[in-house]
PLY file of the C-alpha trace (Angstrom):
ply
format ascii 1.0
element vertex 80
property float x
property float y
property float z
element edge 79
property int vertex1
property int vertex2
end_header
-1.94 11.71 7.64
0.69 12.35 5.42
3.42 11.73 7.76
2.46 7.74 7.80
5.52 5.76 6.96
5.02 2.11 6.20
7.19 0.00 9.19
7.18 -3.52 8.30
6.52 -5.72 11.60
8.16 -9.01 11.92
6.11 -12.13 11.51
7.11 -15.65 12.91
4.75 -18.04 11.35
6.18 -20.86 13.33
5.90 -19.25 16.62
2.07 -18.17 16.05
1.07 -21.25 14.95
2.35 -22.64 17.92
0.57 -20.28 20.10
-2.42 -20.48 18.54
-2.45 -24.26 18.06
-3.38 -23.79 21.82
-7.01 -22.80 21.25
-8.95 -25.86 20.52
-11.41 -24.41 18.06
-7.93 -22.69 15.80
-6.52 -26.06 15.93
-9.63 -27.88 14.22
-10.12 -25.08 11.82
-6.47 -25.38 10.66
-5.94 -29.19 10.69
-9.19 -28.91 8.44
-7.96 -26.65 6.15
-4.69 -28.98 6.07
-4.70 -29.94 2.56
-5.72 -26.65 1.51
-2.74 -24.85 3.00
-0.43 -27.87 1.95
-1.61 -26.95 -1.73
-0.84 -23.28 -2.00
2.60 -23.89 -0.28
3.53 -26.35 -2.84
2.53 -23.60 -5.72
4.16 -20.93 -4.51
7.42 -23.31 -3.93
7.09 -24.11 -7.60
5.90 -20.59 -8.77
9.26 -19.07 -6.68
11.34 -22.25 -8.26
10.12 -21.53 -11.84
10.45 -17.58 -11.27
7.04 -17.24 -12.46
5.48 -13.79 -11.16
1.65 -12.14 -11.57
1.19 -8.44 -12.13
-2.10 -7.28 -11.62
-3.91 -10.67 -13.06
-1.40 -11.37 -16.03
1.26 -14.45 -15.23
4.88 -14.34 -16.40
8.13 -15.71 -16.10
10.77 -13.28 -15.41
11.83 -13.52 -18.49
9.18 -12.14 -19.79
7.85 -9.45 -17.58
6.99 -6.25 -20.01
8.56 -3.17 -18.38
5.26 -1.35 -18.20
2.77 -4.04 -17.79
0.29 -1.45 -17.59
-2.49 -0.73 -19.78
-6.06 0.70 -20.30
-7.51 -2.43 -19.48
-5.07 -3.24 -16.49
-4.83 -0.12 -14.46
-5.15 -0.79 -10.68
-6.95 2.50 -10.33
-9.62 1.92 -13.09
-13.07 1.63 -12.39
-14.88 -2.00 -12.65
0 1
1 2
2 3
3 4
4 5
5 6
6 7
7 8
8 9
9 10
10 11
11 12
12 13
13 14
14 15
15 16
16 17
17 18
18 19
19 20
20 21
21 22
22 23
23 24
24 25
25 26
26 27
27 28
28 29
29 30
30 31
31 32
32 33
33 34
34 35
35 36
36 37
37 38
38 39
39 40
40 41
41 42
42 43
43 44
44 45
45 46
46 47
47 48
48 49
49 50
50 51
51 52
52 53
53 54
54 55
55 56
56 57
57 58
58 59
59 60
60 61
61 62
62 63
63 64
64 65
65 66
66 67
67 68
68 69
69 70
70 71
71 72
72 73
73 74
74 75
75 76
76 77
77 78
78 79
């Protein structure tokens, strides 16, 4: 196990939406979902414009990102 080595594959959004706008019942589940999607692309254009980031729940601009944004309360491996 500890010779797994993370290989990014490539992803063409365009191309499997275009594929899988073939199947009726993806097509109605996605041109439902329309305005949904259409949403969270607009706020990550404007999150990416603004250079606003999130680290583990807190929001800042990158400005303002704390070089260890780490604490007690904010530790990815603490218990909840």
């Amino acid at each position: 196990m500890a010779d797994l080595k993370f290989k990014p594959v490539p992803h063409d959004h365009e191309a499997f939406l275009k594929k899988a706008s073939k199947r009726k019942a993806f097509r109605e589940s996605y041109e439902a979902l329309e305005e949904e999607y259409r949403l969270i692309r607009e706020m990550l254009a404007a999150r990416s414009k603004f250079g606003v980031v999130a680290i583990w729940g807190q929001v800042y601009t990158l400005d303002t990102i704390p070089l260890f944004p780490y604490n007690d309360h904010h530790k990815p491996w603490r218990d909840h």
